[in-house]
C-alpha positions as CSV (number, residue, x, y, z in Angstrom):
1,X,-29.9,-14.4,3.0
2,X,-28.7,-12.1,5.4
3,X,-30.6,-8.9,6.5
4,X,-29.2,-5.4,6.0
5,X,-27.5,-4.0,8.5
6,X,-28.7,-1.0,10.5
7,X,-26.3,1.8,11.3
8,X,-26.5,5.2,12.0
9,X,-24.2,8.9,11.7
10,X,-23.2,11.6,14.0
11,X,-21.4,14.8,12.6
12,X,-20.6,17.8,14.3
13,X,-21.8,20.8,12.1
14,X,-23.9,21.2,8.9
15,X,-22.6,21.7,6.1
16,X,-20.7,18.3,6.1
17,X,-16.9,18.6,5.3
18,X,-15.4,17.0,2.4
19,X,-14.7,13.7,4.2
20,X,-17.8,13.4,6.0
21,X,-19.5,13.4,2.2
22,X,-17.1,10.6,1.2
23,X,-18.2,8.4,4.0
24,X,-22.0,8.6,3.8
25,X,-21.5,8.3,-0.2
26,X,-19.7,4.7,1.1
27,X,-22.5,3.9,3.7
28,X,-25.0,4.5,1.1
29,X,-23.8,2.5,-1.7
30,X,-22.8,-0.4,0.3
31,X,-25.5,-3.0,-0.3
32,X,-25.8,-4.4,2.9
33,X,-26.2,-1.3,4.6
34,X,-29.2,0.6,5.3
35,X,-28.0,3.8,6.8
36,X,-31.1,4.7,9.0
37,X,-30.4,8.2,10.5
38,X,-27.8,11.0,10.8
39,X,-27.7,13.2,13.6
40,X,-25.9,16.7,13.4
41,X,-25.1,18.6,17.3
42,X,-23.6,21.9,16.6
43,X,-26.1,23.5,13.9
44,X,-27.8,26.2,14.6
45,X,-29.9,26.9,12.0
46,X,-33.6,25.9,11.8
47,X,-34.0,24.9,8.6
48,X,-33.4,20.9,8.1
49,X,-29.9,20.5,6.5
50,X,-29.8,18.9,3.1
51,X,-26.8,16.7,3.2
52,X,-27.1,15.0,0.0
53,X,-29.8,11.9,-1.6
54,X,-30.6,9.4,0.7
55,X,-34.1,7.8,2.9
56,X,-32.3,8.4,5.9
57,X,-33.7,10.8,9.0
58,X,-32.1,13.6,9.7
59,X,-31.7,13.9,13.8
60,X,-30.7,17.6,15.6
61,X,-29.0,16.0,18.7
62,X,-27.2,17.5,21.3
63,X,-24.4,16.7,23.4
64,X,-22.5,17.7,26.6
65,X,-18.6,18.6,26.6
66,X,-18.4,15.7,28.5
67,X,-20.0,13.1,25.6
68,X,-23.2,12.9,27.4
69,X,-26.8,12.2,24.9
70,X,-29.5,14.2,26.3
71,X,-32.7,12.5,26.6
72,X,-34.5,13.2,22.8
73,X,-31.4,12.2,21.7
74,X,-31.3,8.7,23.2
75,X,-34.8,7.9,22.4
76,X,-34.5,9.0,18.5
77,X,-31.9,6.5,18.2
78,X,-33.6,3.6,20.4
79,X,-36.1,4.0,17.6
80,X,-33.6,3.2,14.8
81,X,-32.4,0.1,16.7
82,X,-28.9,0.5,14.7
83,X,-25.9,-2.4,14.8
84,X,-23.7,0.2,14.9
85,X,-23.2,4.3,15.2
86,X,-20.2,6.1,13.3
87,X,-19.3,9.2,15.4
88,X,-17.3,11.8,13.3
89,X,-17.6,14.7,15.8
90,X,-14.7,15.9,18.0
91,X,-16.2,15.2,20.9
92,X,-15.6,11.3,22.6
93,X,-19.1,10.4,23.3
94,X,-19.8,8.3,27.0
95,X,-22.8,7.2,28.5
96,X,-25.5,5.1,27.3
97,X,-25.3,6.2,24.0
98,X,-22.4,3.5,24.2
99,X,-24.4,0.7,24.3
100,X,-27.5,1.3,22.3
101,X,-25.7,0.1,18.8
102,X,-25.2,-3.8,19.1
103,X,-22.1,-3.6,17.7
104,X,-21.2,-0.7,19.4
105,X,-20.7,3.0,19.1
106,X,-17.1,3.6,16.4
107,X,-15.0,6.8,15.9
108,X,-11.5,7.8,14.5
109,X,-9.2,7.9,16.9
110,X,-7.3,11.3,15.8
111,X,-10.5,13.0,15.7
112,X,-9.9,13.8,19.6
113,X,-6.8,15.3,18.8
114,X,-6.6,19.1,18.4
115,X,-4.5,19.3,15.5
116,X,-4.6,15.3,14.3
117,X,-1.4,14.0,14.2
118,X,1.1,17.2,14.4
119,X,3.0,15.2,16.6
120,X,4.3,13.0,13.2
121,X,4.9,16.8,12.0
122,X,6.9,18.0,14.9
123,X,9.4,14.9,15.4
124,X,9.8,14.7,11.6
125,X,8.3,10.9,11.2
126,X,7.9,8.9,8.2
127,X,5.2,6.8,9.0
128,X,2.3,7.1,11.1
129,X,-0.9,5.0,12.5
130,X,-4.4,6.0,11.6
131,X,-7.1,3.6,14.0
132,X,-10.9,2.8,13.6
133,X,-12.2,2.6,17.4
134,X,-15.2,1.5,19.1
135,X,-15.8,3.5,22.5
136,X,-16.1,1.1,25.6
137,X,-17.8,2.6,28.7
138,X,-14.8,2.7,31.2
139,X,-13.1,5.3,28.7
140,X,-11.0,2.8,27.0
141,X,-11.1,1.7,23.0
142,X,-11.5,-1.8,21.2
143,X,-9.7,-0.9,17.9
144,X,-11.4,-2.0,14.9
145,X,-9.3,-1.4,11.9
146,X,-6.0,0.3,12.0
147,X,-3.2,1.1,9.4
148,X,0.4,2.3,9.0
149,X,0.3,5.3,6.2
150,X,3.1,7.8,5.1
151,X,3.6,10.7,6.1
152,X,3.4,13.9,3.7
153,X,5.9,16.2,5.8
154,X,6.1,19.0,2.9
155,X,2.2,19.4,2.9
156,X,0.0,18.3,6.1
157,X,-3.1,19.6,4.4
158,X,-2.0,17.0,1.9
159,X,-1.4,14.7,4.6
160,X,-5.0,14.9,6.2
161,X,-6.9,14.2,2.5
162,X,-4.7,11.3,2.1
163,X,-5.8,10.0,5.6
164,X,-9.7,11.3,4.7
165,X,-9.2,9.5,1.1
166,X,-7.9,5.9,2.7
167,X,-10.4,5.5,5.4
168,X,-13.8,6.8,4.0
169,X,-14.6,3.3,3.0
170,X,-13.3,1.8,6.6
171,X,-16.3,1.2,8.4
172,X,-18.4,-0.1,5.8
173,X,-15.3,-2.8,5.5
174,X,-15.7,-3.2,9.4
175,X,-19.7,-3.4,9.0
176,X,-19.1,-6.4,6.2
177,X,-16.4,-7.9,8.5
178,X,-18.6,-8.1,11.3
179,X,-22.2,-9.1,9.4
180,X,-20.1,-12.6,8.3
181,X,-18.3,-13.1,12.0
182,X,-14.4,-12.2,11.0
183,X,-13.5,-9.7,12.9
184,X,-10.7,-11.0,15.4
185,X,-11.3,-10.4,19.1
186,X,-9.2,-7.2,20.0
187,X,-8.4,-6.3,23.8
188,X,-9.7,-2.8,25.0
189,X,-7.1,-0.4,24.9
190,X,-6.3,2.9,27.4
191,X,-5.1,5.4,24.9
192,X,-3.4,9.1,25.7
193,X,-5.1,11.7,23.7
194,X,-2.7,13.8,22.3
195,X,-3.6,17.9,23.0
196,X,-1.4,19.9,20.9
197,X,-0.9,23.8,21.8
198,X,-2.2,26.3,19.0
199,X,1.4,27.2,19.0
200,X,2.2,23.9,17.0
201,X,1.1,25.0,13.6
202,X,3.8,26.9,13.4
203,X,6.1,24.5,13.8
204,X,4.2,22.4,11.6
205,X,4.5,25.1,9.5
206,X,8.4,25.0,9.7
207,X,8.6,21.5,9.1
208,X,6.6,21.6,6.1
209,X,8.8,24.2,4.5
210,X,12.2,21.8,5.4
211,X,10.5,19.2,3.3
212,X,9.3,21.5,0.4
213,X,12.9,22.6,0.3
214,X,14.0,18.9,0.0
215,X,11.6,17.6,-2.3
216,X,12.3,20.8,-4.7
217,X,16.1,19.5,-4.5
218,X,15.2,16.3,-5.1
219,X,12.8,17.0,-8.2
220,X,15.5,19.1,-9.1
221,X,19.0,17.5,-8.9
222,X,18.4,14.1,-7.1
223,X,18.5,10.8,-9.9
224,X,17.9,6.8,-8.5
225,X,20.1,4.3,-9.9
226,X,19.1,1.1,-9.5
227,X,21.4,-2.2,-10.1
228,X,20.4,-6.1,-9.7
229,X,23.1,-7.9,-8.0
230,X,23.8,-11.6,-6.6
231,X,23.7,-11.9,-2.9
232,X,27.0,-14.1,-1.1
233,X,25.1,-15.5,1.7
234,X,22.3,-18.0,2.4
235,X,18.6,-17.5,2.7
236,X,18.9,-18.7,6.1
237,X,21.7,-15.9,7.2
238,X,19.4,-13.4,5.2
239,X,16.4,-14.4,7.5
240,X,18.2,-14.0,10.5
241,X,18.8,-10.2,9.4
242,X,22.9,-10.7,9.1
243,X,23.0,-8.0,6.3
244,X,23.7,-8.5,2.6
245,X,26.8,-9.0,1.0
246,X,26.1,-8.3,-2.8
247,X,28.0,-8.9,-6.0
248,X,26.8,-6.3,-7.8
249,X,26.4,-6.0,-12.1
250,X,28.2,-3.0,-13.3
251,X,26.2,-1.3,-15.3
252,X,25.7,2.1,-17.9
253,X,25.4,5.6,-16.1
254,X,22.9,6.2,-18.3
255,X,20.5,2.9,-17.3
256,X,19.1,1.4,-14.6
257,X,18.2,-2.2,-13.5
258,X,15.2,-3.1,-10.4
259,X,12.7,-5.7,-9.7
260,X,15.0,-8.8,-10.9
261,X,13.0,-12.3,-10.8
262,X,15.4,-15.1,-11.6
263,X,14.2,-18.4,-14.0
264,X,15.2,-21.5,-16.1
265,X,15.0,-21.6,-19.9
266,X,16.9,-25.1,-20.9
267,X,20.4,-25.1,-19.1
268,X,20.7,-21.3,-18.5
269,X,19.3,-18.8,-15.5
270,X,17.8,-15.8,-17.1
271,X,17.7,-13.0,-15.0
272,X,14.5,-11.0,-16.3
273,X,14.3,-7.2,-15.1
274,X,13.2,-4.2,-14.9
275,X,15.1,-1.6,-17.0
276,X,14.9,2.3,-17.4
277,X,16.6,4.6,-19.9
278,X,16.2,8.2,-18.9
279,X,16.0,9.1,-22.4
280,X,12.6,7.1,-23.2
281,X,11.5,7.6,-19.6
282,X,8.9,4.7,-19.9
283,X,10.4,1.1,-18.0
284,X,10.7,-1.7,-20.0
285,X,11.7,-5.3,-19.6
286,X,15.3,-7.0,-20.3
287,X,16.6,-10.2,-19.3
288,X,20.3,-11.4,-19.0
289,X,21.5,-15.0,-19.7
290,X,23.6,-16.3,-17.0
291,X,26.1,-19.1,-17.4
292,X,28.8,-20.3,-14.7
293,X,27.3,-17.3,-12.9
294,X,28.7,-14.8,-15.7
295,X,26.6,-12.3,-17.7
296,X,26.6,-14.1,-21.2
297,X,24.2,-12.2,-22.9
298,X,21.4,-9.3,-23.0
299,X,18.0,-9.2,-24.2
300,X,16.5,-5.3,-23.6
301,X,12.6,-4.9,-24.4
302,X,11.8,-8.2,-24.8
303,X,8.4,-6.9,-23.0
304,X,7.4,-3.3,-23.7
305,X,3.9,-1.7,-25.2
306,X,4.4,1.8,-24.8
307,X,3.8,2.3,-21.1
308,X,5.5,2.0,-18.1
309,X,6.2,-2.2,-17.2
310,X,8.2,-3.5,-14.0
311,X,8.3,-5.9,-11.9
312,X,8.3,-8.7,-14.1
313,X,7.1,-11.4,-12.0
314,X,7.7,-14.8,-13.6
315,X,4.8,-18.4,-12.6
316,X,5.2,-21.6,-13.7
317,X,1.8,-23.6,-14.1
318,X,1.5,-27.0,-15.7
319,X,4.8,-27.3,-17.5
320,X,4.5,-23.2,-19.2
321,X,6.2,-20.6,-18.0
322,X,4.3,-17.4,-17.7
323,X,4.9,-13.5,-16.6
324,X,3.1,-10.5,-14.9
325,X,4.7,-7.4,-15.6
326,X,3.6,-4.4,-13.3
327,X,1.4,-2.2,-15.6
328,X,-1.0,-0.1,-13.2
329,X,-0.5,2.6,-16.0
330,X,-3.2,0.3,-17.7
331,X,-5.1,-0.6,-14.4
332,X,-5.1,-3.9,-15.7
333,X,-2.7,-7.0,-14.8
334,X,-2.3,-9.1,-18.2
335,X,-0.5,-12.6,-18.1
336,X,1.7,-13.3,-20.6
337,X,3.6,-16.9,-22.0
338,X,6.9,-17.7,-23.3
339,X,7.1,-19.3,-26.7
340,X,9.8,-19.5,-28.9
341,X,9.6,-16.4,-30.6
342,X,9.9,-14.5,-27.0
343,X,6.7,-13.5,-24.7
344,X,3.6,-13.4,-26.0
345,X,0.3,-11.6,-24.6
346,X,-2.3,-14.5,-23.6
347,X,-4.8,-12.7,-21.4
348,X,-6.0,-9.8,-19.6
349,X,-6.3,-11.7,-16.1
350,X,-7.7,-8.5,-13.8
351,X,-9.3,-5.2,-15.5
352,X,-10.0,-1.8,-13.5
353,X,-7.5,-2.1,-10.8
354,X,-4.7,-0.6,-10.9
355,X,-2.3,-3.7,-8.9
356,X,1.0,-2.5,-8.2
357,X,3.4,-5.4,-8.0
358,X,1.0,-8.1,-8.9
359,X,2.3,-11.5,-7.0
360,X,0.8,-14.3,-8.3
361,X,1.5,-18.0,-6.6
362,X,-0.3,-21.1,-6.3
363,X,-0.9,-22.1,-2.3
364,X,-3.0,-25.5,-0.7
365,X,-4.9,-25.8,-4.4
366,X,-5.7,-22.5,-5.0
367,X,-4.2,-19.6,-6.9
368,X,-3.3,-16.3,-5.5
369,X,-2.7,-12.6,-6.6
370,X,-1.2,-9.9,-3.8
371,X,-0.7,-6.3,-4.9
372,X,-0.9,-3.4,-3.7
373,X,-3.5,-0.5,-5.3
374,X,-2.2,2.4,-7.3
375,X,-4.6,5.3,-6.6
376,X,-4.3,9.2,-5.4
377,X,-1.8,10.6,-2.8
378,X,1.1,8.3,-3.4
379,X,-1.3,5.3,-1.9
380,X,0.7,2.4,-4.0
381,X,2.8,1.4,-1.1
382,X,0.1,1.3,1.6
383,X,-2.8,-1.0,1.0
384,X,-2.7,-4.8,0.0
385,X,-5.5,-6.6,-1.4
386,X,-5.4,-9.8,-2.8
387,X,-7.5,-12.1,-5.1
388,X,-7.6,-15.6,-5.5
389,X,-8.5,-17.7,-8.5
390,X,-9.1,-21.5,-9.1
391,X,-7.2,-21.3,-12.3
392,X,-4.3,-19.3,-13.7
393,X,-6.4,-17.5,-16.5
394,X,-9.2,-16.6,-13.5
395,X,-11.8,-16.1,-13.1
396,X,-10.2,-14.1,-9.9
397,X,-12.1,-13.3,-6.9
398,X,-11.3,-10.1,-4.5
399,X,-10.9,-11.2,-0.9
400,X,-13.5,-11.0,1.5
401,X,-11.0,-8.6,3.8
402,X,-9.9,-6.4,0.9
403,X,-7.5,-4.6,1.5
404,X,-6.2,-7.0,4.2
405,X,-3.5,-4.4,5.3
406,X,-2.8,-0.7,5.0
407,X,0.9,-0.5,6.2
408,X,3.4,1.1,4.4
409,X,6.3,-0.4,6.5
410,X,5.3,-4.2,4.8
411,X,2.3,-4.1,2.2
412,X,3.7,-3.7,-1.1
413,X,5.0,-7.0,-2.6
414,X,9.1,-7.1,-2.9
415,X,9.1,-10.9,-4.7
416,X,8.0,-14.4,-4.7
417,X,6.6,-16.0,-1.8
418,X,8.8,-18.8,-0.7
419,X,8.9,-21.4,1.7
420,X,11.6,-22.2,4.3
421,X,11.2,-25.1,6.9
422,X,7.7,-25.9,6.0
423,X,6.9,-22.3,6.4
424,X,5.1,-19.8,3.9
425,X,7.2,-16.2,3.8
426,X,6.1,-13.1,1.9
427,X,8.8,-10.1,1.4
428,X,7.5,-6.9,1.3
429,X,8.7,-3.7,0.8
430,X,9.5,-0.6,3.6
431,X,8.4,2.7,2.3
432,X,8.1,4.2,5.1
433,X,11.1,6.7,5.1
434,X,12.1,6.4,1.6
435,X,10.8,4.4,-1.4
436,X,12.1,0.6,-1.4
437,X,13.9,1.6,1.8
438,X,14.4,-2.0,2.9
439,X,12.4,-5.6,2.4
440,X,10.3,-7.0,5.4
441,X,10.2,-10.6,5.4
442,X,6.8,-11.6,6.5
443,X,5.6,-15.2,8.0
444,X,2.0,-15.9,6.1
445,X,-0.2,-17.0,9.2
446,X,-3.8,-17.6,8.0
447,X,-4.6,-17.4,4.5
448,X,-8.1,-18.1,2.9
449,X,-10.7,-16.4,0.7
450,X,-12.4,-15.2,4.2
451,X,-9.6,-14.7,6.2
452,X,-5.5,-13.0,6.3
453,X,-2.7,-12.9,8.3
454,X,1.1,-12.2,8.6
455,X,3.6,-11.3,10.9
456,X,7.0,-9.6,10.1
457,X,10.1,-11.2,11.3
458,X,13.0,-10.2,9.8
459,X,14.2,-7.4,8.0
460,X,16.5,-7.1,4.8
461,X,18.8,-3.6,5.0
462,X,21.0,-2.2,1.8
463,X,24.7,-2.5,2.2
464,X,25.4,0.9,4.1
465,X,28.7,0.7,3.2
466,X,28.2,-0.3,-1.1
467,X,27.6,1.1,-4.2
468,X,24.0,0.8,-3.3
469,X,23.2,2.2,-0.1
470,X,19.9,3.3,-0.2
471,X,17.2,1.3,-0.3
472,X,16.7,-2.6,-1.3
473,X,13.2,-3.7,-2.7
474,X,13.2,-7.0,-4.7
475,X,14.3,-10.2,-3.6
476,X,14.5,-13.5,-5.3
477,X,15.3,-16.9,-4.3
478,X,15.4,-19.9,-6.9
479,X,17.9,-23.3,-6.0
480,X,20.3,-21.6,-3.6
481,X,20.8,-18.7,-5.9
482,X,19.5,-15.0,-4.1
483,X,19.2,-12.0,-6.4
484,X,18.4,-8.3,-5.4
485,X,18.5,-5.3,-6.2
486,X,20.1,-1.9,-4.7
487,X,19.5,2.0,-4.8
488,X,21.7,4.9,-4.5
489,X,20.5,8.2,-4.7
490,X,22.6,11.0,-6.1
491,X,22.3,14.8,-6.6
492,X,23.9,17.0,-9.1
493,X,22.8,19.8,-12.1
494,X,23.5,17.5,-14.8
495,X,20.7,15.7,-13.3
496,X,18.0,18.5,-14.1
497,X,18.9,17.8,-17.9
498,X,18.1,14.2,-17.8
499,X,14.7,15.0,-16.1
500,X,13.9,17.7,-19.2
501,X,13.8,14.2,-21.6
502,X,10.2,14.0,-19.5
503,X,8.7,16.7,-21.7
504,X,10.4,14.9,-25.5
505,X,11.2,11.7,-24.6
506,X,13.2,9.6,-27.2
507,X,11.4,6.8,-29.1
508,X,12.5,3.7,-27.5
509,X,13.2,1.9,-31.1
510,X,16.0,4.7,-31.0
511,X,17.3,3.9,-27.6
512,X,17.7,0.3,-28.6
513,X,19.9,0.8,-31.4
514,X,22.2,2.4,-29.7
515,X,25.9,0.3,-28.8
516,X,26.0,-0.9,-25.2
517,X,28.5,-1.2,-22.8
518,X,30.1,-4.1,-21.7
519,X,29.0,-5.5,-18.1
520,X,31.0,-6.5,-16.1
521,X,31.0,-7.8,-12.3
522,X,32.7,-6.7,-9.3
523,X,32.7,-7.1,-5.9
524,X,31.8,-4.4,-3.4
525,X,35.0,-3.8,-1.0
């Protein structure tokens, strides 16, 4: 058995912030830590601070502006011999503090920043990098653990407790990484520390109030449409980024069609989908028949239970065909087969997560699950996790690395894995200016219970030029036929009345009854 590992804290001022709670709560429950002491620089009270339960001693340390440990503070931790120190205080510690810790001495990188990340606010990005560093002694930084988030534009306060609510639980993963040797060698880095002016939080200010102006508008007037359409080229022209040219299904003003996974039942391709009705609000899943690559027939709600279903990702395991609808509404991820009265519930296959976009394939003998996690502050597009199973029905197992990615530019699944040339590919969605903005096709590198890793190498933009020129986030590929699906994004007052059916939505069994209209295909000029 392995022994505990030793590590210790170093905040800034008593009380603790907000986030500075969240992290010790995650030191202290981890199992195979023992956090041994937390040292506190800037308090000037005598009294000893009461930051919460816990065995640990409390340290009053001190500091130069220059990140030198005086004396008493060196030896307090010598005593402690810790693997590893977590510095949350605004000053970049040097010196021999550094190399006390056997695993070194860690801090968040945009902690040295004056006003974290208000360069993302002031050139107006969509995405931005967040980085767990260990300090090296020449002033340079071995990062740890890094990840692509989101940014929140109309809110940064909002923006800084998403970032405090996605990496309170970092260096605990880190710690756990290290204790069983799988932490990849990284290069030391020279970084520029960004020093913004005082005068930037007005313009952060200004920025924030372009975005609340948008977003407003967009609550207001703006309405998706999705539609699921057949792309002209091949995988191979896809791959090499040459742009889509889709055939797109016509469909109702009044519906929409996403996440389309493509399957055999007896001499037909089924077409199985995600469809919304703004009247009942809640998604649902229909399927179309296809025959001589025509529309033959409809099938609405042939999977629906009262909550919110996409994504209905379709597995074929000894001989039975099976499907995963996305239902993170539930936190759950339940498995259902096709007999011949339609799809039947079999199992609940994953309980208390809520798995956004569960991906379910079997790989080298073993299944696999990649999702990402619905949680707080919009975090379903940023973090990927995976399980892995022996057998369809479980019992599933999280990955050692969980979650294996926090990247909002290529976490969140976008369809099946598939293999081209002998290699493994995973698409992913881009969320990183607008949701289901494009599909990343990622090469799967390693892949074990212990170990991940991907690369992105081509990119899958919507037709500028379409029907649909907004935003792409499923892809399918089964025997030479590709399926996707598009976004366009309009505004107008008649949209505000659609959005009021969120308050009294209409019972689905209503919406059903209802005539449809006649599909029919067409190709984008």
């Amino acid at each position: 058995m392995k022994r505990q590992v030793k590590a210790g804290i170093i905040i800034d001022n008593y009380p603790p912030t907000s986030w500075e709670k969240q992290i010790l709560q995650s030191i202290r429950d981890a199992q195979h830590i023992e956090l041994s002491f937390i040292i506190y620089l800037n308090n000037k009270k005598r009294e000893v601070p009461d930051i919460g339960p816990g065995s640990e001693k409390i340290i009053k340390g001190s500091v130069t502006s220059q990140g030198m440990a005086n004396d008493s503070t060196l030896t307090s931790i010598q005593g402690h011999t810790p693997d590893w120190i977590l510095s949350l205080s605004k000053t970049r510690l040097n010196g021999g503090i550094l190399t006390l810790p056997a695993w070194g001495v860690w801090t968040f990188r945009h902690l040295a920043e004056r006003i974290p990340f208000s360069g993302d606010f002031l050139n107006r990005s969509g995405s931005t990098s967040v980085f767990l560093d260990s300090l090296e002694a020449d002033g340079k930084v071995r990062p740890l653990m890094e990840g692509c988030i989101s940014v929140n534009l109309h809110s940064y306060h909002r923006h800084m407790k998403k970032v405090e609510e996605i990496t309170r639980g970092w260096a605990t993963m880190v710690s756990e990484k290290w204790r069983y040797g799988l932490m990849e060698e990284r290069h030391p880095l020279e970084i520029a520390t960004s020093q913004s002016a005082v005068a930037d939080k007005g313009r952060i200010f200004h920025t924030e109030m372009i975005w609340k102006a948008k977003r407003m508008k967009r609550k207001l007037f703006g309405y998706e449409y999705w539609n699921v359409g057949q792309a002209k080229q091949s995988l191979e022209s896809i791959l090499q980024g040459k742009g889509l040219e889709v055939e797109w299904f016509k469909q109702d003003r009044d519906l929409y069609y996403a996440d389309p996974f493509l399957y055999h039942d007896g001499d037909k391709n089924k077409i199985i989908m995600e469809e919304v009705d703004y009247r009942s609000v809640k998604g649902f899943i229909t399927e179309w028949s296809i025959v001589d690559d025509e529309i033959s027939s409809e099938e609405r709600a042939t999977i629906h239970n009262g909550t919110h279903l996409s994504y209905p990702y379709i597995i074929r395991d000894k001989g039975e065909l099976y499907c995963v609808p996305e239902n993170s509404e539930r936190g759950e991820v339940t498995l259902y087969k096709y007999e011949e009265k339609g799809w039947e519930q079999v199992q609940t296959i994953l309980k208390n997560f809520s798995a956004v976009d569960s991906t379910i394939f079997n790989h080298e003998g073993r299944w696999w699950l990649f999702c990402t996690r619905g949680a707080g502050l919009n975090r379903d597009n940023e973090e990927l996790h995976i399980f892995y199973a022996d057998q369809l029905i479980g019992p599933w197992l999280p990955h050692k690395g969980n979650p294996v990615k926090v990247d909002v530019r290529s976490s969140r699944p976008a369809g099946a894995p598939f293999s081209h040339k002998g290699t493994l590919y995973r698409p992913a969605q881009d969320c990183s200016v607008t949701y289901g903005g494009a599909v990343v096709v990622n090469r799967i590198e390693k892949l074990s219970p212990f170990y991940f890793k991907e690369m992105s190498v081509s990119r899958i933009e919507p037709e500028k030029s379409g029907l649909y020129p907004d935003g792409v986030h499923t892809i399918s590929v089964t025997d030479g036929m590709i399926v996707v699906d598009g976004k366009r994004t309009e505004y107008h007052v008649k949209h505000l009345l659609k959005k009021l059916y969120y308050y009294r939505p209409v019972p689905l069994e209503k919406v059903l009854t209802e005539p449809l209209t006649e599909m029919k295909k067409y190709q984008v000029e």
